[in-house]
Backbone as a ProteinNet text record, in pm:
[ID]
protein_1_A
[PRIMARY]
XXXXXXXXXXXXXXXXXXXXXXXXXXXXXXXXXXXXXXXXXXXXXXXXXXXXXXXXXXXXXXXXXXXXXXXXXXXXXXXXXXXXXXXXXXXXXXXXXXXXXXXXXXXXXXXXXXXXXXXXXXXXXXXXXXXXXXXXXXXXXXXXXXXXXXXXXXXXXXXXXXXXXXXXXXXXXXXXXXXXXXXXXXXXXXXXXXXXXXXXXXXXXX
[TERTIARY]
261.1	351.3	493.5	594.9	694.5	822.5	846.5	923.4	1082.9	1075.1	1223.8	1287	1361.6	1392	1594.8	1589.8	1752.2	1785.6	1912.1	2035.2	2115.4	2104	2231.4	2276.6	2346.6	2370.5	2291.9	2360.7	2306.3	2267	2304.2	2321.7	2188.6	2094.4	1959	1845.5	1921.6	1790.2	1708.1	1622.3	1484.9	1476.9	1512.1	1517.3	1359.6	1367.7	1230.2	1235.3	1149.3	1100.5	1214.9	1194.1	1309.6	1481.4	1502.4	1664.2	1645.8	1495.7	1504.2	1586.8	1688.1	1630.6	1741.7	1769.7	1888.8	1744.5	1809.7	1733.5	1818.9	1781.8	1825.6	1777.8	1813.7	1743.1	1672.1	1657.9	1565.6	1461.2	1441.3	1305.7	1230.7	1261.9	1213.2	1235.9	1289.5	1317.6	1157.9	1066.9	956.7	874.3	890.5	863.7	833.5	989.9	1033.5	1005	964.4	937.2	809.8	719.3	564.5	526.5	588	500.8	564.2	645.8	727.3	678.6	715.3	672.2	834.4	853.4	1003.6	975.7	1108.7	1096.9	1274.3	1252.2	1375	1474.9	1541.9	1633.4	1763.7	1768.1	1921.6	1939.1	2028.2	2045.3	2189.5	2196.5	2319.5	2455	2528.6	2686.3	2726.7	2619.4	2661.8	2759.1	2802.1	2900.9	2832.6	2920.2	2846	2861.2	3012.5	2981.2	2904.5	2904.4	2819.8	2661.3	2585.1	2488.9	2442.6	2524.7	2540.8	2550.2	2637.7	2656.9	2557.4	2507.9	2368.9	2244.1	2228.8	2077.8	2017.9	2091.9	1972.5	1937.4	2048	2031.8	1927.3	1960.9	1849.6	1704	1657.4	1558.1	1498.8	1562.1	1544.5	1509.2	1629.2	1599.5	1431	1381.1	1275.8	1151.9	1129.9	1065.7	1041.2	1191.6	1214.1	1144.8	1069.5	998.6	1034.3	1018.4	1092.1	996	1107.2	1069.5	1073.7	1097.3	1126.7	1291.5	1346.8	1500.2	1521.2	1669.8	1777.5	1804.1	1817.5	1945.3	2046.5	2192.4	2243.2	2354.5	2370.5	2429.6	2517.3	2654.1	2750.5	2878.3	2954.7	3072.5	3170	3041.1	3092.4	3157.5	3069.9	3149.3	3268.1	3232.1	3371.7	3494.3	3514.9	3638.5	3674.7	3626.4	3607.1	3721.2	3908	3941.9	3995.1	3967.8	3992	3812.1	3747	3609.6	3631.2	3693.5	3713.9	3561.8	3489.4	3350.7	3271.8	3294.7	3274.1	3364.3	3507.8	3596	3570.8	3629.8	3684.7	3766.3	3854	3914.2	3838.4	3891.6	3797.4	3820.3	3924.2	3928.9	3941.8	3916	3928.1	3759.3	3787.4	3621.6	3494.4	3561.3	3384.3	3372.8	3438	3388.3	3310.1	3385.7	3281.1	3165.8	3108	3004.4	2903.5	2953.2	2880.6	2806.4	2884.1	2865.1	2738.1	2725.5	2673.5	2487.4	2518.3	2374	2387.4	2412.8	2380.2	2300.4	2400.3	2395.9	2236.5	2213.2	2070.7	1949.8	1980.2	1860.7	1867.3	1940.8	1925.8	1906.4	1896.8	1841.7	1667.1	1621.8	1503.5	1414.6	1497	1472.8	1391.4	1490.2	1516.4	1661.6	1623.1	1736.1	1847.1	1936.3	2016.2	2055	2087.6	2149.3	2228.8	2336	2506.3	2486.2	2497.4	2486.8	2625.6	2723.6	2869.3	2806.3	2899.1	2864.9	2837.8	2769.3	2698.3	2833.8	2835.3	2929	2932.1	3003.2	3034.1	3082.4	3041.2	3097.8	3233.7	3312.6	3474.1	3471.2	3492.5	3558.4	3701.2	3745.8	3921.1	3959.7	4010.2	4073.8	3970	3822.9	3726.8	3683.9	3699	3649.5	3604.5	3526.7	3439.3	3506.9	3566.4	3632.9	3560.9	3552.1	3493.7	3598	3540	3587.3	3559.5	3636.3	3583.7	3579.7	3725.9	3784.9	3766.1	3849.2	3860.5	3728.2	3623.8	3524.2	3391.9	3436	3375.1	3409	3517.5	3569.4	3547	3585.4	3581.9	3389.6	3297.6	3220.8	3167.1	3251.9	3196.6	3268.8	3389.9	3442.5	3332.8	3252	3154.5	3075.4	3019.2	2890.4	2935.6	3046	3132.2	3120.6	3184.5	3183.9	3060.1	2963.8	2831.6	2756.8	2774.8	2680.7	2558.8	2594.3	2466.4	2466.3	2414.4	2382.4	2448.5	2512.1	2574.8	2527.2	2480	2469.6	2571.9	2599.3	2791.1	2734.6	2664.4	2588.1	2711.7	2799.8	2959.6	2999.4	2981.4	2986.6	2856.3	2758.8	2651.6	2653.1	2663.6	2670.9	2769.3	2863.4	2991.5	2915	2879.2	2855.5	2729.4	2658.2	2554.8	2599.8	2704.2	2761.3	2835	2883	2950.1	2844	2767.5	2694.2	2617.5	2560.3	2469.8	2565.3	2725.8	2796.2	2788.5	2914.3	2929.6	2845	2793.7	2691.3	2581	2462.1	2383.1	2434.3	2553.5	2570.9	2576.1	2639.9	2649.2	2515.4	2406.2	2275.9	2243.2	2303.7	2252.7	2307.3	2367.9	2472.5	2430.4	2455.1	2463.1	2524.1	2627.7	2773.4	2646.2	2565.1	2520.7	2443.7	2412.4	2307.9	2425	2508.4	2589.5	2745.5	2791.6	2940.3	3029.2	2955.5	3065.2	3081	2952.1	2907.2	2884.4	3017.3	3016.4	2938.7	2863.9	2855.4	2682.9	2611	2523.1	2414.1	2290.1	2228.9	2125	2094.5	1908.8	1849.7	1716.3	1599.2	1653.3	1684	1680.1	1753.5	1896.1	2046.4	1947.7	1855.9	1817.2	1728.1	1638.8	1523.1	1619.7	1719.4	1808.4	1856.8	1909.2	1979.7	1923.5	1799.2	1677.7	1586.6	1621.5	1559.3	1664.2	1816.7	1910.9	1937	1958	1953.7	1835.8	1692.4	1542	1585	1647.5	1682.2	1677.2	1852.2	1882.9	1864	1751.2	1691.8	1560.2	1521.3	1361.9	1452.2	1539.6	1566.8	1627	1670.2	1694.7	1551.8	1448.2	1364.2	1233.8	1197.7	1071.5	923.6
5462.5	5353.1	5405.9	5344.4	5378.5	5388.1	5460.7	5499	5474.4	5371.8	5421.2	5387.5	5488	5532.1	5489.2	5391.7	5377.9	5440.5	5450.5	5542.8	5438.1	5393.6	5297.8	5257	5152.7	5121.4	5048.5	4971.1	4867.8	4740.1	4706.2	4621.3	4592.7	4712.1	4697.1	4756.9	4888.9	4911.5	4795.5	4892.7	4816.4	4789.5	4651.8	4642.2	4598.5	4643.6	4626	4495.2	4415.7	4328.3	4255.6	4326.5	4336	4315.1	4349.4	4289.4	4178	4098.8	3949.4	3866.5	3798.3	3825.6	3856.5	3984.2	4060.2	4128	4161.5	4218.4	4237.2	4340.7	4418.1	4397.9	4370.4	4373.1	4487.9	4592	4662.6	4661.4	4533.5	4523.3	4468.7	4368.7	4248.5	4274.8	4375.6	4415.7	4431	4509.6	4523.5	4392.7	4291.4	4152.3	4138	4145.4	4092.3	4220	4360.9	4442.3	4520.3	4433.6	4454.5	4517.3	4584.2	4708.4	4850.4	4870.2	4946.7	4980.8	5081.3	5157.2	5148.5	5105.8	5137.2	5209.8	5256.5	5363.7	5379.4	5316.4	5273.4	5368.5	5462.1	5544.9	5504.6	5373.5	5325.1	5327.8	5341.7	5345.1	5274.7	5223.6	5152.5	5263.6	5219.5	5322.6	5452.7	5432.2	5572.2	5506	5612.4	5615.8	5729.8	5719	5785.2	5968	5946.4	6084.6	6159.1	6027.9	6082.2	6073.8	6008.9	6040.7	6165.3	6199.4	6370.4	6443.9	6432.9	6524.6	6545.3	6427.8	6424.4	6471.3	6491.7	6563.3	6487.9	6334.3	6241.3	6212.6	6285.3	6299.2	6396.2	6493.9	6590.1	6583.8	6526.6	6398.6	6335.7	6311.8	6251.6	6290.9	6424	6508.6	6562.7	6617.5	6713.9	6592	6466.8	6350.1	6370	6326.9	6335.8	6372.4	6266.9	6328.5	6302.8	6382.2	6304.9	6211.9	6108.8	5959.8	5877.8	5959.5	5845.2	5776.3	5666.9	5626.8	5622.6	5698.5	5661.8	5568.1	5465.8	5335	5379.2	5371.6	5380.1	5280	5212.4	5152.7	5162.5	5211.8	5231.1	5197	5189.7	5171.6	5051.9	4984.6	4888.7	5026.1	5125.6	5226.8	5336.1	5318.1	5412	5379.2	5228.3	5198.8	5197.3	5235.9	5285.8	5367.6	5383.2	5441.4	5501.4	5449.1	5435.6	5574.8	5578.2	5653.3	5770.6	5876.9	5980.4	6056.5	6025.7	6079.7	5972.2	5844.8	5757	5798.2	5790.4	5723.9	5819.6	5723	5842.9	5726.7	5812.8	5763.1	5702.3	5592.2	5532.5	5603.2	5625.9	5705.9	5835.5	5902.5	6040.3	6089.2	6099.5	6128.9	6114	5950.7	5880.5	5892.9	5928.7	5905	6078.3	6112.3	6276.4	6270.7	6218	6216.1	6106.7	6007.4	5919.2	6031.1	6116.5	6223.9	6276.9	6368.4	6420.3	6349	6196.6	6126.3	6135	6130	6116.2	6228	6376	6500.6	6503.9	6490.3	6535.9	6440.7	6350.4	6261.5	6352.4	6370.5	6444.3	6560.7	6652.8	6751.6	6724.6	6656.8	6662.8	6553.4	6546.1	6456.6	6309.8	6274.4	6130.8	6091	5936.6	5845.2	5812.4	5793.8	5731.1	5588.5	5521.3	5370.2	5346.6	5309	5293	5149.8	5094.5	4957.2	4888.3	4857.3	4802	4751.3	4788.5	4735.3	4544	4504.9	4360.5	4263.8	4172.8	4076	4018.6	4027.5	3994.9	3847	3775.8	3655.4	3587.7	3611	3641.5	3504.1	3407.5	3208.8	3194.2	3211.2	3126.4	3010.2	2919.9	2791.7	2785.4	2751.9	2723.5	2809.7	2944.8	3049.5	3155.8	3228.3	3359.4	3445	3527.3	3644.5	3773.4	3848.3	3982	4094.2	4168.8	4274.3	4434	4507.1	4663.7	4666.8	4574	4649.2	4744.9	4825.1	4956.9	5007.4	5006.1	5095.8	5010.6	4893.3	4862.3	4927.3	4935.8	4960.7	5106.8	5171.8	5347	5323.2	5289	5335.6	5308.2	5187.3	5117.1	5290.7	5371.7	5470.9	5568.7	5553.5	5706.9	5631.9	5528.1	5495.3	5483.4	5501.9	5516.9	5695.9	5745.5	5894.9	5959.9	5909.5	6003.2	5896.8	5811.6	5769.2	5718.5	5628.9	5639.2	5447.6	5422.4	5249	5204.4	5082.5	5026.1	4872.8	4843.4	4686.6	4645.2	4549.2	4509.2	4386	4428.8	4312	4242.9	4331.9	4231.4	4111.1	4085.9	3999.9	3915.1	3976.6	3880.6	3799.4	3850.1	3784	3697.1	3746.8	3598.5	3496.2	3538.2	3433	3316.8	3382.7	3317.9	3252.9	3310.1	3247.3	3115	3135.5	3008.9	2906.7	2918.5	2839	2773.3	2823.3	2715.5	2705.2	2761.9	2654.2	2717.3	2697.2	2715.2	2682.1	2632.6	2555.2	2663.3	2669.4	2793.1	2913.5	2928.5	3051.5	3134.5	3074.4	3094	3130.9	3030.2	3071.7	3233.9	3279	3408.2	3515.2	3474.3	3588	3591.7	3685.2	3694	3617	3522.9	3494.8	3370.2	3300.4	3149.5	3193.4	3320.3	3346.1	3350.1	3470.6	3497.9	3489	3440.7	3386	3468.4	3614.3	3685.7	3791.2	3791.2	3934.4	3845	3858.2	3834.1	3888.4	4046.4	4112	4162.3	4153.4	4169.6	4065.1	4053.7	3943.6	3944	3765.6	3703.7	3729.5	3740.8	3737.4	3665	3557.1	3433.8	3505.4	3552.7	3629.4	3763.1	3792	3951.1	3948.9	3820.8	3752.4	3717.6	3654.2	3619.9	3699.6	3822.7	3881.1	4000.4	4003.2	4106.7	4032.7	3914.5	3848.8	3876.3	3887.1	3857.8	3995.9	4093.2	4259.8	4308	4173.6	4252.4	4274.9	4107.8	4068.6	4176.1	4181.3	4354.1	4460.4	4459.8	4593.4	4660.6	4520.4	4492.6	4508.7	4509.1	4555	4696.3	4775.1	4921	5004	4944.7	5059.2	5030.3	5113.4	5153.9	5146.7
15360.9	15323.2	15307.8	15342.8	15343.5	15252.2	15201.6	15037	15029.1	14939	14925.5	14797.3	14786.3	14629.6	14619.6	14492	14418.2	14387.5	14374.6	14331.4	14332.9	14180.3	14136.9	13931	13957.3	13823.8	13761.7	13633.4	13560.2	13636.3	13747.3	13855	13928.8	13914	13970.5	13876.2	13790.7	13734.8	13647.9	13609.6	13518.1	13393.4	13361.1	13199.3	13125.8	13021.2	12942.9	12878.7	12816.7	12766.8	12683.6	12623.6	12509.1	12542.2	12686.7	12692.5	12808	12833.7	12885.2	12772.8	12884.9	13056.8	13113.7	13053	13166.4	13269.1	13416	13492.3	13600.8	13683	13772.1	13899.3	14051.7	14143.4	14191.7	14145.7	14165.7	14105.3	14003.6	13937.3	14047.6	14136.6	14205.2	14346.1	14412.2	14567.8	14615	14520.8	14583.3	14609.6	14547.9	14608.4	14735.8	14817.4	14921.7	15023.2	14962.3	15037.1	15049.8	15055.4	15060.1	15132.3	15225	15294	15261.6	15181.5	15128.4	14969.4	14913.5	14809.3	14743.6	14657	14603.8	14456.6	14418.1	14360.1	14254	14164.1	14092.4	14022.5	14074.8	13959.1	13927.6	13942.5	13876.2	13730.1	13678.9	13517.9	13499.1	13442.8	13366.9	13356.5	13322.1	13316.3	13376.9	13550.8	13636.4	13719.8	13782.6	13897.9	14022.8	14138.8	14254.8	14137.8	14077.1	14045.5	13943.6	13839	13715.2	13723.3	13826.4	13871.3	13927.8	14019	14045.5	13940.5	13869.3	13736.8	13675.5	13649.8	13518.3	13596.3	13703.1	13768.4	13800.5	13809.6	13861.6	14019.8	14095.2	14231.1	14235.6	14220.8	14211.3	14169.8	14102.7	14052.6	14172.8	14248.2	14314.7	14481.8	14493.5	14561.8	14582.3	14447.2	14474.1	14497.9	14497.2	14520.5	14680.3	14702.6	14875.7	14976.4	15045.9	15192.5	15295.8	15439	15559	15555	15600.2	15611.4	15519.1	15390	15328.7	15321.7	15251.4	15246.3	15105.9	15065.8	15011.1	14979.8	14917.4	14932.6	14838.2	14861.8	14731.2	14726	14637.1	14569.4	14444.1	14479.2	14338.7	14346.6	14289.4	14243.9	14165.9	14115.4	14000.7	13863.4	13848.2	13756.5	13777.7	13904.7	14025.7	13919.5	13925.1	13956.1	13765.2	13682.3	13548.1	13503.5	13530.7	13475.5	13390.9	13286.8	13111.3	13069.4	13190.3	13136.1	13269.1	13187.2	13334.9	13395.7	13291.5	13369	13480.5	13464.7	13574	13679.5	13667.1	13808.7	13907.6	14016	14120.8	14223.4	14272.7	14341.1	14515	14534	14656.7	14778.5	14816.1	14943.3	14904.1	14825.2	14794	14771.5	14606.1	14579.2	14603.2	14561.4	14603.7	14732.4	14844.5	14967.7	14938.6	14868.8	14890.4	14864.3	14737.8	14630.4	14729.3	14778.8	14862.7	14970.3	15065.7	15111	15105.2	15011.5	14889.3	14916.9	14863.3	14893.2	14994.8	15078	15236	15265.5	15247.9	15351.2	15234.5	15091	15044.3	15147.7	15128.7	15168.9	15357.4	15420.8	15527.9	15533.7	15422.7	15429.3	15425.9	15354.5	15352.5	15452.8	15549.1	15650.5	15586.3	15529.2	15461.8	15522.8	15414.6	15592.2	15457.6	15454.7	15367.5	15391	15324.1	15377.4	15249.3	15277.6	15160.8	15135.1	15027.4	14982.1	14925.7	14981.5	14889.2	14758.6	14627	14516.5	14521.4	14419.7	14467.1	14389.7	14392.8	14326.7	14205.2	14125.7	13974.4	13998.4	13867.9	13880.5	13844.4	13994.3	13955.3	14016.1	13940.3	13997.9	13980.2	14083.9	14060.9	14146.8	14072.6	14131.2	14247.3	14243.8	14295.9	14467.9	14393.3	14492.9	14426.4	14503.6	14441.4	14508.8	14420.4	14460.1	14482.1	14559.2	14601.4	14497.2	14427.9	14331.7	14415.6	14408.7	14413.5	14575.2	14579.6	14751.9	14817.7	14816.5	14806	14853.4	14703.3	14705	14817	14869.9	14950.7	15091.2	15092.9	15250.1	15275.1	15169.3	15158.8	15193.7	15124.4	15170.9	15336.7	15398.7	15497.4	15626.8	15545.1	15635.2	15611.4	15514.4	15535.3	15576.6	15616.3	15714.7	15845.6	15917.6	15996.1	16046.7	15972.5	15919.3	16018.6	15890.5	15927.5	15968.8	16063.1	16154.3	16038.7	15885	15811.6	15786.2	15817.9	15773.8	15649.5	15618.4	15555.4	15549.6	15385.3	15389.9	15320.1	15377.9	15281.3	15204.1	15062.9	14960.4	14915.5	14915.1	14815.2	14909.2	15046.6	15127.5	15131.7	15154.7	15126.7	15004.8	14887	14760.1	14742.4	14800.2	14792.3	14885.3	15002.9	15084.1	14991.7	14959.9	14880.7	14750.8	14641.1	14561.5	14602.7	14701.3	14747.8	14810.8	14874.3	14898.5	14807.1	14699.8	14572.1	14508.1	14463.3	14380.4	14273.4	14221.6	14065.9	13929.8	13941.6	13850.1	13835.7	13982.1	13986	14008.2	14057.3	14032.2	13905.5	13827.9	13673	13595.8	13675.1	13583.5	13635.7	13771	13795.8	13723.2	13612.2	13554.2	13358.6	13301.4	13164.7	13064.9	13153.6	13128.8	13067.3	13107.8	13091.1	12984.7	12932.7	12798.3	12671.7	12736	12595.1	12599.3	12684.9	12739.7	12750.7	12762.9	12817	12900.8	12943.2	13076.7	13201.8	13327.1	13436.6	13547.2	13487.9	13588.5	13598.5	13482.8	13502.2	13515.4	13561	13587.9	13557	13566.6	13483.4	13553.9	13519.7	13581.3	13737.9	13692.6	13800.9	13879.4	13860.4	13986.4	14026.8	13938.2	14041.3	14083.9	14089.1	14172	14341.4	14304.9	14416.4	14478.8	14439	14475	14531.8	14489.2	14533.1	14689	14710	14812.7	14913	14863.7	14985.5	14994	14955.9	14981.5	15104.1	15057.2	15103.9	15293.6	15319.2	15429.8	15555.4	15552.7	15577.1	15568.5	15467.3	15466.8	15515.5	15534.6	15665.9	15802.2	15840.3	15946.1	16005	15874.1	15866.3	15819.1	15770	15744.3	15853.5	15904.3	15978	15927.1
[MASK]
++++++++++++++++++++++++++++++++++++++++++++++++++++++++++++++++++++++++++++++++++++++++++++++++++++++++++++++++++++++++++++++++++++++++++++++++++++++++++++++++++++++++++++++++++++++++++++++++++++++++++++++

């Protein structure tokens, strides 16, 4: 069966009982990806670099088999710079550290695939704004770079925010429990958002 292991933030990992109904699309990807084995190491308040730092690549590394995939997904904490152990600069660092996951998962003849950070619920004068420019495009130059797959979720997710509307969109967010977290999501947004990631990603894995 075919493996594939996260590398991300608060945005997908796995919340326990107890903080429903915040939830992460990496609770619910294996849903939509039933012939696949997934394998969750996202944690809340990393960045591409402080994941490296803390050993959780590496973690992840000694797991690693050929054939299995990478996904990674970061830079809602990139762009963190008031917290110097998160940031990094988008065309500088993080394109390194992005790197970094790539060249490991290819050492151990594993596949990598780059995920643009997913969409926060940014509404102005009745549009959904895409956040974390930059760290979208910088990564779209290292899947460019090194020839490594890229799903651009910050485009998908707008596209999908706009389509059900302000109303449901809102229920996919924290913001409709406690009125003031745009960015992380209910059960319901990482049920959704774990179906529209699955999409594109049945067509990159083998």
């Amino acid at each position: 069966m075919t493996r594939i292991f996260l590398a991300s933030d608060s945005t997908c990992q796995r919340y326990e009982n107890d903080n429903a109904p915040q939830a992460g699309w990496g609770q619910f990807i294996q849903n939509f990806m039933k012939d696949c084995k997934i394998f969750n190491h996202a944690i809340g308040g990393r960045s591409s670099k402080s994941f490296i730092e803390e050993g959780r690549l590496k973690e992840i590394e000694i797991l690693l088999e050929e054939g299995d995939y990478l996904l990674v997904q970061m830079g809602h904490n990139d762009s963190t710079k008031e917290k110097p152990e998160r940031y990094t600069e988008p065309y500088n660092d993080y394109k390194q550290f992005l790197k970094q996951y790539v060249m490991t998962a290819r050492e151990k003849q594993a596949n990598p695939i780059l995920v643009t950070p997913v969409a926060r619920l940014h509404y102005v004068s009745g549009e959904f704004l895409a956040d974390f420019g930059d760290y979208c495009n910088a990564m779209k130059e290292v899947g460019e770079e090194e020839n490594c797959p890229v799903i651009d979720f910050m485009t998908l997710s707008i596209i999908h925010l706009t389509n059900v509307g302000i109303k449901e969109a809102t229920t996919y967010y924290m913001v409709d429990v406690n009125g003031k977290d745009h960015t992380h999501f209910t059960e319901t947004g990482a049920k959704q958002m774990a179906k529209l990631l699955a999409e594109p990603l049945k067509r990159i894995v083998k």
